[in-house]
TILUMLUM-201757 format. One record per residue (C-alpha): x, y, z; residue in one letter. Coordinates in steps of 0.1 Angstrom, whole numbers, padded with zeros to 4 digits, always signed. Example, Ala and Ser with C-alpha at 12.3 -4.5 7.8 and 13.67 -1.06 7.14 Angstrom:
% TILUMLUM-201757
+0123-0045+0078A;+0137-0011+0071S;
END
This chain:
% TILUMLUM-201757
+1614+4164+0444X;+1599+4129+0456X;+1605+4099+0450X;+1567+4087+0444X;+1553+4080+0404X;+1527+4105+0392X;+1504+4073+0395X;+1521+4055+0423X;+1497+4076+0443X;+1470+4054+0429X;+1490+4024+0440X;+1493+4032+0477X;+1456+4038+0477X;+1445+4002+0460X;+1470+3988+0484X;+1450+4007+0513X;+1413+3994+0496X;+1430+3962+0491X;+1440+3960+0526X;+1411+3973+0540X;+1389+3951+0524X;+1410+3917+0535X;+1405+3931+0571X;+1367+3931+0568X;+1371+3899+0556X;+1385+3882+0580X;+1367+3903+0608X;+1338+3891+0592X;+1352+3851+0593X;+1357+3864+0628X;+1323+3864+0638X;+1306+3836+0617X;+1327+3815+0636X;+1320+3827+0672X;+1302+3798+0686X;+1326+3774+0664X;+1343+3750+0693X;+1380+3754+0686X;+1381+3781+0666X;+1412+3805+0675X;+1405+3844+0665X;+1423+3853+0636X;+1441+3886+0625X;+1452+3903+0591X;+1489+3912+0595X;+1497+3945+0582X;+1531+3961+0575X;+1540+4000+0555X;+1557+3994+0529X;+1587+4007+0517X;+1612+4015+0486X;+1644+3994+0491X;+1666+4012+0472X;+1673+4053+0469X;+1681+4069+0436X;+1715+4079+0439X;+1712+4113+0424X;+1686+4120+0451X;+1693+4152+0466X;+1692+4159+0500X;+1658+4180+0500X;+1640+4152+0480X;+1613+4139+0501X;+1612+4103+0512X;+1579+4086+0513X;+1567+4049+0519X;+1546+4034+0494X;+1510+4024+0512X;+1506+3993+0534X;+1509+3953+0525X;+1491+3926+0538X;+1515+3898+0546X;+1495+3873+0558X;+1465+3865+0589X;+1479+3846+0620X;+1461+3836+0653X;+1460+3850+0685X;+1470+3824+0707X;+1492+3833+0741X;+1515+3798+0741X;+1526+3803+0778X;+1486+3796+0789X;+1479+3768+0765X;+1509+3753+0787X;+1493+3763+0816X;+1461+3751+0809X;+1468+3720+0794X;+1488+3712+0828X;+1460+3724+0851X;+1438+3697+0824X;+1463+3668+0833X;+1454+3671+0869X;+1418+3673+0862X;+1417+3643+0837X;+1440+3622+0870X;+1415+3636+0895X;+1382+3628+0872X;+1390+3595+0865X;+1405+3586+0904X;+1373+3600+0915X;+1355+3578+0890X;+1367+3547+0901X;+1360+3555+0939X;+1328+3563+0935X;+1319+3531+0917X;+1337+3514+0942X;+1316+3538+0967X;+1288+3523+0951X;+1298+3483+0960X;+1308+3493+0999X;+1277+3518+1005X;+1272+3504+1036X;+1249+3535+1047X;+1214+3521+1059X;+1212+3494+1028X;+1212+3467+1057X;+1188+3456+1087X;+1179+3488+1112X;+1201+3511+1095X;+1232+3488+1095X;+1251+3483+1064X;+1247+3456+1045X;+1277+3433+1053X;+1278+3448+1091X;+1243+3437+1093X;+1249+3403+1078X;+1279+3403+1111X;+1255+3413+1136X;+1230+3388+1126X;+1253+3360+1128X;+1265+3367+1166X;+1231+3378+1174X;+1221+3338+1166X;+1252+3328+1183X;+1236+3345+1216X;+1204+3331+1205X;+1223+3294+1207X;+1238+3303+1240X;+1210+3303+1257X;+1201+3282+1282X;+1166+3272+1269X;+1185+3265+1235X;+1206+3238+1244X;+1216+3214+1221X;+1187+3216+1198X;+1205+3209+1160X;+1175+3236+1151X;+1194+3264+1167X;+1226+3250+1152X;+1212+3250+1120X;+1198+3286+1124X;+1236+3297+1134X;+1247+3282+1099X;+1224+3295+1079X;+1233+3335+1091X;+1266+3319+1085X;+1259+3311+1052X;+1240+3345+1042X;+1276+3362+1057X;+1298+3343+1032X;+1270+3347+1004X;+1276+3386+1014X;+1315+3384+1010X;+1311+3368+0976X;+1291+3392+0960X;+1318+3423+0974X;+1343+3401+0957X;+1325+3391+0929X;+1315+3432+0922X;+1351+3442+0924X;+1362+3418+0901X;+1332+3429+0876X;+1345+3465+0885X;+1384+3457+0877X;+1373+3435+0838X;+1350+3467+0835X;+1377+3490+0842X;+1402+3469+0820X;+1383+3469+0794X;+1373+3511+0796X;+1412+3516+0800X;+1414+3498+0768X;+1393+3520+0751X;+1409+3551+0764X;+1442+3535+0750X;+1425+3528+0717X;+1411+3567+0721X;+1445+3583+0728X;+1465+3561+0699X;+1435+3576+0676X;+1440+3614+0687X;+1479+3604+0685X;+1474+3598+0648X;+1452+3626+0639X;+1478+3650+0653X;+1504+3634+0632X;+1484+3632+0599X;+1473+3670+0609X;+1506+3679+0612X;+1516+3663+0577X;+1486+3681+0559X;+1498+3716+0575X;+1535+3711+0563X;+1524+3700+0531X;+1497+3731+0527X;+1528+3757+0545X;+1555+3747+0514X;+1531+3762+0494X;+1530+3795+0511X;+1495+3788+0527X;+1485+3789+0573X;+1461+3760+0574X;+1449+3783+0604X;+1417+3756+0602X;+1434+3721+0607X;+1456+3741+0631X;+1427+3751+0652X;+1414+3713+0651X;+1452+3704+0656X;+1449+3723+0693X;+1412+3709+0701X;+1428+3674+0699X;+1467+3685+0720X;+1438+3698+0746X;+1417+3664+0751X;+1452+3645+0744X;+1463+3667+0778X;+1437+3653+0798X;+1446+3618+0790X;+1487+3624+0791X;+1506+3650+0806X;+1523+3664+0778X;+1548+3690+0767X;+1540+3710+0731X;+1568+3728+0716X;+1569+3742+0681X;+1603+3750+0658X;+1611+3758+0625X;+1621+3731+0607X;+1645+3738+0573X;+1635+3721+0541X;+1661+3740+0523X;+1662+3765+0494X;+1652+3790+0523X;+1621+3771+0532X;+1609+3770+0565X;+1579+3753+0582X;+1567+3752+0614X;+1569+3713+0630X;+1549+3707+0661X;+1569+3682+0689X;+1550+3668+0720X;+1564+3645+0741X;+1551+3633+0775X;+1560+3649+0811X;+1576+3626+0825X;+1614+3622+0834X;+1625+3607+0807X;+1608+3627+0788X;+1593+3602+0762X;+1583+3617+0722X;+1546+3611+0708X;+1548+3633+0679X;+1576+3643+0660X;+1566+3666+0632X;+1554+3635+0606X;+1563+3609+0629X;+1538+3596+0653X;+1537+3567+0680X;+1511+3544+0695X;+1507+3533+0733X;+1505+3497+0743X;+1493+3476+0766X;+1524+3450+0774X;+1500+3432+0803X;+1469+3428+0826X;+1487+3418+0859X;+1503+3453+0862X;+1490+3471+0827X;+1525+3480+0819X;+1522+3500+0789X;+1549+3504+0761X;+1553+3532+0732X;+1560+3517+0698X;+1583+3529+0670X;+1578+3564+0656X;+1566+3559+0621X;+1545+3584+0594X;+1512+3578+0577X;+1529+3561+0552X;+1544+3538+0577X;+1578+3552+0568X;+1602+3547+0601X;+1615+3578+0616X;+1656+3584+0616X;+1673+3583+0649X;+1644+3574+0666X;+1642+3593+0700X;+1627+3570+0718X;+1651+3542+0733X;+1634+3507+0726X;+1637+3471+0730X;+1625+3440+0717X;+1592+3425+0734X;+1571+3397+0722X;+1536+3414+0705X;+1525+3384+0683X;+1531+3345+0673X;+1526+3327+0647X;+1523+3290+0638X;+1550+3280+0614X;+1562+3241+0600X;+1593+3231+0611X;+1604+3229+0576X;+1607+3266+0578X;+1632+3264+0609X;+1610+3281+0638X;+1627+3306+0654X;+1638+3301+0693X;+1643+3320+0727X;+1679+3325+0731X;+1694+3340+0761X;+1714+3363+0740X;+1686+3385+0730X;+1676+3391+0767X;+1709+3399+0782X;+1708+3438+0783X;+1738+3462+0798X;+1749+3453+0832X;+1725+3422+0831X;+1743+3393+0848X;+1735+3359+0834X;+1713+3345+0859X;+1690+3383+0856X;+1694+3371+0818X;+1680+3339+0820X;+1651+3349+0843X;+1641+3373+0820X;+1640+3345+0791X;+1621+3320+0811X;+1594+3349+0825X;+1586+3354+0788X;+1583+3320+0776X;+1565+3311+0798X;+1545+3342+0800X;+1537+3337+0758X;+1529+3298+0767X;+1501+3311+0790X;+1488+3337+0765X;+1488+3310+0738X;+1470+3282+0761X;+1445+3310+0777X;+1420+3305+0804X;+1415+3268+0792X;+1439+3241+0789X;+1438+3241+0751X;+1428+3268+0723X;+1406+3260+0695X;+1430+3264+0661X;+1419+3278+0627X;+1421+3242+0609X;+1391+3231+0638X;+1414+3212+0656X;+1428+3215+0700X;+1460+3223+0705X;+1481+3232+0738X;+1516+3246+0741X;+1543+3236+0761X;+1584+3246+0760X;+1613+3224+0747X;+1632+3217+0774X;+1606+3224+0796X;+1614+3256+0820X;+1634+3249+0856X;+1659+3269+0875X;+1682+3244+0875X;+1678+3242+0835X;+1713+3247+0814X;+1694+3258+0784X;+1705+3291+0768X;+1674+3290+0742X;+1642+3273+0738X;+1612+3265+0715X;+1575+3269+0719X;+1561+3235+0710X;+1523+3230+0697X;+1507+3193+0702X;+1474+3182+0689X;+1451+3175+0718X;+1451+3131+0718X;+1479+3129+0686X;+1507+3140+0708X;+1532+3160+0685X;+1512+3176+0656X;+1551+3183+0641X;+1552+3225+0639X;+1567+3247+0666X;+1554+3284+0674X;+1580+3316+0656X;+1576+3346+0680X;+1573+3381+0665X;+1591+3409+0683X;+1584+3445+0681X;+1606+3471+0692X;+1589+3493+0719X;+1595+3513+0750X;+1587+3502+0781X;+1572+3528+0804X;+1582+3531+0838X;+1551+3529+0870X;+1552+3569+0877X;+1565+3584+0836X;+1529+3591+0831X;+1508+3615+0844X;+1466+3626+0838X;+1434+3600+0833X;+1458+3571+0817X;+1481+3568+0850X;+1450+3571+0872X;+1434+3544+0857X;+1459+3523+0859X;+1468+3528+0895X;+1432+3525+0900X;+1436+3490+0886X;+1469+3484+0900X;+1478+3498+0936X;+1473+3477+0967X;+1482+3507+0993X;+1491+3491+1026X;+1498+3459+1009X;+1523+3466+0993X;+1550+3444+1003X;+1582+3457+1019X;+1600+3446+1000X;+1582+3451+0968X;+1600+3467+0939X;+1572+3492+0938X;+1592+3505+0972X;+1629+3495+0972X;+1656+3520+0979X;+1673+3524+0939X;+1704+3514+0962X;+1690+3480+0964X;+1702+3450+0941X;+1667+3444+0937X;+1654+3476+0925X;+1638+3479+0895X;+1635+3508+0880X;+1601+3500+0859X;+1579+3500+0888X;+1594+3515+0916X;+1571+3544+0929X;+1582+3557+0965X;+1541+3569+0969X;+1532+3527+0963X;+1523+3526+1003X;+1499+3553+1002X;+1480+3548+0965X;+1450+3524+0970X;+1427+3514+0937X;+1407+3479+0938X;+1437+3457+0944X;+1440+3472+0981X;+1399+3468+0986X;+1400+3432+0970X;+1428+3424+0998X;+1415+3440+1028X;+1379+3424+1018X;+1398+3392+1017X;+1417+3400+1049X;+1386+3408+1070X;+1371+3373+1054X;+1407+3353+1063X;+1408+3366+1099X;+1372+3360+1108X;+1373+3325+1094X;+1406+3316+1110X;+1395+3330+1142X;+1357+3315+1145X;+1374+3282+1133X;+1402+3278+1157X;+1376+3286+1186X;+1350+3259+1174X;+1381+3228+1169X;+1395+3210+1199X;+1432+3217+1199X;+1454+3186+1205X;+1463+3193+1240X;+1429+3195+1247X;+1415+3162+1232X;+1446+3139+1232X;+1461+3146+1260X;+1474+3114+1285X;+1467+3111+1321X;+1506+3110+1324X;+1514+3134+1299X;+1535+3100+1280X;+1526+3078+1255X;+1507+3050+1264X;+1525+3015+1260X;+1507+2994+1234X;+1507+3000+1198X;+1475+2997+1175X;+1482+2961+1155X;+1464+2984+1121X;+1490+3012+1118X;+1518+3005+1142X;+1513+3038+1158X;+1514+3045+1191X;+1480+3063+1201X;+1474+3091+1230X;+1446+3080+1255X;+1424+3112+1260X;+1419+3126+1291X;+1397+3123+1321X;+1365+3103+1310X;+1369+3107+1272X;+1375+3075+1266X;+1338+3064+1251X;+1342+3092+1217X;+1369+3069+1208X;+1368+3038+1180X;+1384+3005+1204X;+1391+2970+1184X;+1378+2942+1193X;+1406+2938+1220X;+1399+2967+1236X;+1430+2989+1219X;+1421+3026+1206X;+1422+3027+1163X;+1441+3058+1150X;+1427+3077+1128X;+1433+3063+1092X;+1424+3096+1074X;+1449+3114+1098X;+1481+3126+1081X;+1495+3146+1111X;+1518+3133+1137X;+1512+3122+1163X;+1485+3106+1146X;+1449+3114+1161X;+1425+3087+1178X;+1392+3077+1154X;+1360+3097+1168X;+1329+3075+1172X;+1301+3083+1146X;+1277+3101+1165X;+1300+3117+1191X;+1318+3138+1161X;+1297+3165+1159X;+1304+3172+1192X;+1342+3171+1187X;+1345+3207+1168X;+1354+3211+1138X;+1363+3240+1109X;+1328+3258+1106X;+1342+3278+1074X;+1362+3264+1046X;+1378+3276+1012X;+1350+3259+0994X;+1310+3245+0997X;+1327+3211+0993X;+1350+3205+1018X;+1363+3215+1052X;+1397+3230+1041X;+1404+3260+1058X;+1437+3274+1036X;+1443+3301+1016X;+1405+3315+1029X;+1394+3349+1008X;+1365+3370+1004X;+1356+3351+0971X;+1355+3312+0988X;+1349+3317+1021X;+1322+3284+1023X;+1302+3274+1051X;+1323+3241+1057X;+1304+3207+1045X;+1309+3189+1079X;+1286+3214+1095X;+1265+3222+1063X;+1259+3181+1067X;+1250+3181+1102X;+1282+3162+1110X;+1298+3187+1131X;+1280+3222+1147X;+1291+3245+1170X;+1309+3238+1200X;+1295+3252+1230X;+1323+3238+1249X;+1362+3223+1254X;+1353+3210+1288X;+1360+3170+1282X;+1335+3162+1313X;+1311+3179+1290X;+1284+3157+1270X;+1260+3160+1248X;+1233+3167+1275X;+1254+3194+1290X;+1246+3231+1293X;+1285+3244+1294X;+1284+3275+1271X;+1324+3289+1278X;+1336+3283+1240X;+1301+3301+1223X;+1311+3326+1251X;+1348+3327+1238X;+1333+3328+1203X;+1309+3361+1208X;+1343+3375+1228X;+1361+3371+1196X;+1337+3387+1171X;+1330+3414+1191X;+1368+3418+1204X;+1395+3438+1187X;+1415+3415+1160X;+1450+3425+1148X;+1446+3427+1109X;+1478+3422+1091X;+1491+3427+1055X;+1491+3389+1043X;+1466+3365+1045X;+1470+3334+1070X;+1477+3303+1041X;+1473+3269+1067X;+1443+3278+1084X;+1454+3282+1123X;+1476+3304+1137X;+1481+3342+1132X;+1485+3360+1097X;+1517+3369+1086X;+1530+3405+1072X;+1525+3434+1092X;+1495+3446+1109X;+1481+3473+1100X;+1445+3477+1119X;+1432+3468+1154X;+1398+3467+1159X;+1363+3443+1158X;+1356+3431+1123X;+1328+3460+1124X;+1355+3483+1125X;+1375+3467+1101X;+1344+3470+1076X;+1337+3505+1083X;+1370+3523+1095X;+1392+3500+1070X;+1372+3495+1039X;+1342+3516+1035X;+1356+3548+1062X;+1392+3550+1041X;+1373+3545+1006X;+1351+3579+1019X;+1383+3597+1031X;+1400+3590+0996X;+1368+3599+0978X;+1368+3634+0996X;+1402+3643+0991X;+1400+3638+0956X;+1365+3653+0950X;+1381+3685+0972X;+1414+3682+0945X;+1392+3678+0915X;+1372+3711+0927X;+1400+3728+0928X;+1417+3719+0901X;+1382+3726+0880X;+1383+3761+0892X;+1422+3765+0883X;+1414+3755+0849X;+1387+3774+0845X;+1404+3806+0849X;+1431+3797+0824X;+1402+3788+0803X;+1387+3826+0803X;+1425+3838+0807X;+1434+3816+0773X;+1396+3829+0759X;+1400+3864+0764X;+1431+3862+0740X;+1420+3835+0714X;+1380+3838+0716X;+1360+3861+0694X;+1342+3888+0711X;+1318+3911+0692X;+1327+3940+0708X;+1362+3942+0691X;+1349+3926+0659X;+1320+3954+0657X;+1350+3982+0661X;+1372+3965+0639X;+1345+3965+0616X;+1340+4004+0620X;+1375+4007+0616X;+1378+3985+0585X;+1352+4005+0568X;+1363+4034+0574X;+1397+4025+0563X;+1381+4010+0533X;+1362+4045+0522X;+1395+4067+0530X;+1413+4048+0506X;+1382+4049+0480X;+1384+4087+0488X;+1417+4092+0484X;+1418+4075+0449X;+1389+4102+0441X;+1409+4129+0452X;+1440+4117+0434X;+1420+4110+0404X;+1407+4149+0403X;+1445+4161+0413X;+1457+4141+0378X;+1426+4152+0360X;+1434+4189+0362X;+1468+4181+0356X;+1465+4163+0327X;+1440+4181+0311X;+1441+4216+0326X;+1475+4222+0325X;+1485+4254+0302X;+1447+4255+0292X;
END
């Protein structure tokens, strides 16, 4: 006998229609959505069904039989291992895109490629013309005619004009950058929380037995673009809500080591931006959309200042103590610098760019910190103190709010996020030595925030700023010592001694100058040389006579328009210097003290034109006093040319190759996974067409076997013993 109803045959075939029909359907849900972006192909899942329990009087001959097919649910086909794959290979492409990005544009400030005079570039031009007038000036024929001179300043002037507007469009480029990194912080936090407020809607719709396959498939769209931004790990587990319920809970946490959690199930985090000197970024609490905190956060945090408020002194402002910035191992003196760094780093965010901020009662205010900052302090805590501009103490202090966040190391990120910010933050070859971006983790002083081994050998706009700024200090220092009579030169005595006799104004004993130099010189009324009054150095210098100074030498560029200082000279105030914008001083044609102003001696505009067109040694720090050579390491040999075009614009075109060559191949790696992870989860219309085929065959198999039952039990039932 079996074990199958008279009309359980009619079962297993509305199972079979039932089935069949659910197939179609999603086959057919299938196709309408082929050319949705996203959208994973889906799948009935089919099982046979079966009897769970035998009839214990079943005899051995009874036949066993199943009882039709059930439809348990429809799943995607998705292959996990290449959505890791691919969402790796789209990290690299995200870090290469936006490196490439920012060289370009940078590409686009240095072009240097037949923008200037006879195919020259546009800063090497401005170079040539200004030695070409300097040969111009050497000429015989040209002799001492302030025309020339003035000729020779004014392709000096359209060189520095040159270097401010390189330095000026890097700085535009580096605010522009800021603010797009911003954006793409803003971006990220946004995708961040859809993920987590997708993830909430799934578990919520998966307790009640449903596959919110849909927000599942926009749940992936957004893991992909997050992957471009932040190289992430996804994993998925079951997570127990007991009574026997399970649901599934999505985890991503970045790639880095640590390994740093985004999205927990529920709980979500948000990036920030701690700072714009290094764009230190920090991950805040996990919370839900409810802003519920996660238990046993997984992310270790500490207490950084995010916001301040104004507060009366009645209400006891809170302070700085030293306490709260000792960490583990800290000693007190690591302590204590910590403390002051962010003091006085919330004093300068509260003051701004200005020396006072406008408050919301109409009034000025600055800030200042009580007792004031100073290594030698003794103070364990301090206050924030807010003063009225003119009224002096305006009587409230200013209570800092600390949020706990996690501070993210130089190197824990990976994708667009980390290239931008090395883009804004790497200096390359000047990096210092001893830099914490580079110390052995051996050292005392390493710090384990920003030390990245690779520092030396990453360049964004901070290395171009400095090597801009290097080729202006070197030039400047160079032309400027050539063009200034040195001491031994000018003050030298006929004896090498001083000379007996001391000037009744300033009690200083002068030097005579040497050969027939004598009538440059200021005498008193006795006959006695005048020192200098405006000279500060020692030994002090003797006066110049009016109209023999510009003959003298002096500085020919300066730090500013205004002056003739020729410190702490960079790309951005390199200044033709006032003296010889005024006509007061030009270029010396020569040191030779026999000399004069009718003389046609050219050996110091030969010396000059040696110079520029000369190899330089270019070093890692910029020379600060003006005379001598720069300090750091050198780096480059080579004319300034060669510094402009090897240096600056030939390195910027060797980094934009490399990376274009990565990003192609990276492109081409991810496009394969992308047809390797298509080919699995994409809908083609060949399968769906078959699947159809099949479906409705299926579907009229189990229509026709419910006929054919239905005739078996009609002849039974009603032509049985007829």
């Amino acid at each position: 006998m079996g074990n199958t109803s008279t009309f359980g045959t009619f079962t297993m075939a509305r199972l079979g229609i039932y089935v069949a029909q659910h197939a179609l359907n999603v086959t057919g849900n299938n196709i309408s959505n082929i050319n949705t972006e996203g959208y994973t192909r889906q799948q009935l899942d089919q099982t046979s069904m079966y009897y769970g329990a035998a009839d214990r009087y079943q005899g051995r001959f009874d036949i066993r039989e199943n009882g039709g097919v059930l439809a348990q649910g429809v799943n995607q086909l998705r292959d996990q291992y290449l959505d890791i794959r691919y969402r790796n290979e789209e990290t690299r492409v995200g870090a290469a895109e936006q490196k490439l990005s920012g060289l370009r544009q940078l590409g686009d400030i240095f072009d240097e490629v037949a923008k200037g005079e006879d195919g020259d570039g546009v800063l090497e031009a401005r170079f040539n013309d200004f030695i070409q007038q300097i040969e111009n000036l050497h000429k015989p024929e040209n002799s001492n005619k302030d025309d020339m001179d003035s000729i020779v300043r004014s392709a000096a002037e359209a060189l520095t004009t040159q270097f401010h507007d390189y330095a000026k469009q890097l700085e535009t480029l580096k605010q522009n950058m800021t603010a797009q990194f911003r954006q793409e912080i803003d971006s990220v936090n946004a995708t961040l929380t859809k993920i987590r407020d997708l993830n909430e809607s799934i578990r919520r719709t998966q307790v009640f037995g449903g596959s919110a396959l849909t927000r599942k498939d926009e749940r992936n769209l957004l893991i992909d673009d997050l992957s471009k931004q932040i190289g992430i790990h996804v994993t998925y587990e079951m997570e127990d809500l007991g009574d026997g319920v399970e649901v599934e809970k999505l985890k991503i946490t970045t790639a880095g080591d640590p390994s740093r959690t985004l999205i927990d199930g529920i709980y979500g985090t948000q990036l920030t931006i701690l700072n714009e000197n290094n764009y230190d970024l920090a991950l805040g609490e996990l919370v839900s959309k409810t802003g519920k905190l996660m238990p046993n956060q997984p992310n270790p945090t500490e207490k950084m200042l995010s916001d301040v408020e104004v507060t009366t002194v009645a209400e006891k402002a809170s302070v700085f103590k030293l306490s709260d910035f000792k960490k583990d191992g800290m000693t007190d003196d690591e302590a204590k610098a910590a403390a002051q760094a962010a003091v006085t780093e919330m004093v300068e965010r509260l003051n701004g760019d200005t020396k006072y901020t406008l408050g919301d009662d109409g009034k000025n205010y600055f800030y200042d910190v009580d007792p004031p900052i100073s290594d030698g302090s003794s103070a364990t805590e301090w206050r924030i103190h807010q003063h009225e501009v003119g009224k002096g103490d305006a009587g409230v202090y200013v209570k800092l709010i600390e949020n706990p966040q996690a501070r993210l190391s130089d190197t824990e990120l990976a994708g667009g996020l980390q290239a931008m910010r090395e883009m804004m933050t790497e200096a390359g070859e000047y990096t210092k030595a001893n830099d914490p971006k580079l110390n052995d983790k051996t050292d005392p002083a390493y710090d384990p925030l920003h030390y990245d081994p690779d520092a030396g050998s990453k360049r964004g706009i901070p290395y171009y700023q400095k090597a801009l700024d290097t080729l202006a200090n070197t030039f400047a220092r160079i032309v400027n010592e050539a063009n200034i009579m040195q001491d031994k030169e000018i003050y030298q005595n006929t004896d090498g001694a001083f000379v007996t006799g001391t000037d009744t104004s300033t009690g200083e004993e002068a030097y005579l100058p040497k050969y027939g130099f004598e009538k440059y010189f200021e005498t008193d009324s006795s006959g006695k040389y005048i020192v200098d009054p405006e000279d500060t150095g020692t030994p002090k210098h003797l006066k110049v006579k009016e109209e023999y100074q510009k003959y003298m030498g002096s500085a020919l560029f300066s730090n500013n328009s205004n002056g003739n200082e020729m410190t702490n000279i960079t790309a951005a105030n390199i200044s033709v210097a006032a003296d010889w914008e005024s006509g007061a001083h030009r270029m010396l044609r020569s040191k030779d003290p026999n000399a004069d102003e009718q003389s046609t001696k050219q050996d110091n505009l030969d010396h000059i034109i040696t110079l520029l067109t000369s190899k330089q040694k270019f070093t890692t720090e910029l020379n600060s006093s003006g005379s001598g050579s720069n300090g750091g390491s050198m780096y480059f040999e080579g004319t300034f040319q060669e510094m402009l075009t090897d240096t600056i614009a030939g390195t910027l075109a060797k980094d934009e190759n490399i990376t274009k060559t990565m990003l192609d191949n990276y492109n081409t790696t991810a496009d394969e996974l992308y047809v390797d992870r298509d080919a699995i989860m994409g809908v083609d219309l060949n399968d769906e067409a078959m699947n159809m085929m099949q479906y409705q065959k299926a579907y009229s198999a189990a229509c026709r076997l419910m006929t054919t039952f239905d005739g078996m039990l009609e002849k039974l039932i009603n032509g049985t013993a007829v």
